[in-house]
N, C-alpha and C positions, 0 to 999 in steps of 0.2 A: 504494500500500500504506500503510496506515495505521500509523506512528510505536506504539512498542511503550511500553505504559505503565510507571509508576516502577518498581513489583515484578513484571512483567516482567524489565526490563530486569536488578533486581537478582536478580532467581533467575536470569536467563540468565547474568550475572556470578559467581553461587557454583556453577554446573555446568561452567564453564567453567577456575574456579582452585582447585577442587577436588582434584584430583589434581596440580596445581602445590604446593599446601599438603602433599600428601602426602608429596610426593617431597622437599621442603625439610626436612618433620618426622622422613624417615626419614636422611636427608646429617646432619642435626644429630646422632639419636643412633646411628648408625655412627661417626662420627666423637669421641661423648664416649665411646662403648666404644672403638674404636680405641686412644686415648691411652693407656689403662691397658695396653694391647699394647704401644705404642710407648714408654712409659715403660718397662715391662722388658726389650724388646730392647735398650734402647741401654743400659742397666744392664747388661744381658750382656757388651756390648762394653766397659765399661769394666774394664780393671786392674786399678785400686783393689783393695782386699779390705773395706775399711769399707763396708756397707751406707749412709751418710751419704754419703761421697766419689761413690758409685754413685749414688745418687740424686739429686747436683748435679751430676752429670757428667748424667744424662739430661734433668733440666727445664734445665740451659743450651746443653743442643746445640740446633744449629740447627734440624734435621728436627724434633723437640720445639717448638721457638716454630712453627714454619711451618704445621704443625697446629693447635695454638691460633689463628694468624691463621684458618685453614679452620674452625674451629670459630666462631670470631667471624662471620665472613660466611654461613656456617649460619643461624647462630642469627639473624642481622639478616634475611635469607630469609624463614626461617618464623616472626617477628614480624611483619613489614610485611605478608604474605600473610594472616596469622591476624586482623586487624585491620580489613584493607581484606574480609576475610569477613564478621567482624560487623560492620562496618560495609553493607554489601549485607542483613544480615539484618535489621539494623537499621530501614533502609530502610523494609524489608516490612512490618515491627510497625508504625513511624509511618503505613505507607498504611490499616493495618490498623484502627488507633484513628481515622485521620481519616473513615473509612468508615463505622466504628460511631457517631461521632460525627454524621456527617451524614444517617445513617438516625433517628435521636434526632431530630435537629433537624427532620426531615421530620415526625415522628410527632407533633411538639408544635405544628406550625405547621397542620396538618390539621384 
């Protein structure tokens, strides 16, 4: 069987983490709406009566930073994914110009 060429192999590449990209890009913003949930439940739970107290009561609890880490590793996710995509498209373009370039090349050498 014959070895699959570059943009091939690169569209075989972007059907393939396509829906990896997806699923990264939708964990990211479930998770940046999430916090605004989790920022006022743990407000809820606090005491306090100052709206200020309450709201450093919820960005220094725990479950609050442990999110933000989930938020972090999100977002690093569907960067690296979103990248190593253009870059596979990228791929494609450069086979794309080196193709048109070598049909030039043929038509001037003719």
């Amino acid at each position: 069987m014959a070895e699959k060429s570059e943009p091939n192999r690169a569209i075989d590449f972007l059907l393939e983490h396509a829906n990896k990209y997806a699923q990264a890009k939708a964990d990211r913003v479930h998770l940046e709406q999430f916090r605004k949930s989790k920022k006022a439940i743990l407000m809820s739970e606090c005491s306090e009566k100052a709206f200020a107290a309450k709201e450093m009561y919820a960005y220094s609890h725990p479950d609050y930073t442990q999110l933000l880490e989930g938020l972090r590793e999100a977002v690093r996710i569907e960067e690296a994914l979103r990248w190593r995509l253009t870059a596979a498209q990228l791929r494609v373009e450069v086979w794309r110009s080196e193709n048109a370039n070598n049909r030039n090349l043929d038509r001037t050498m003719r």
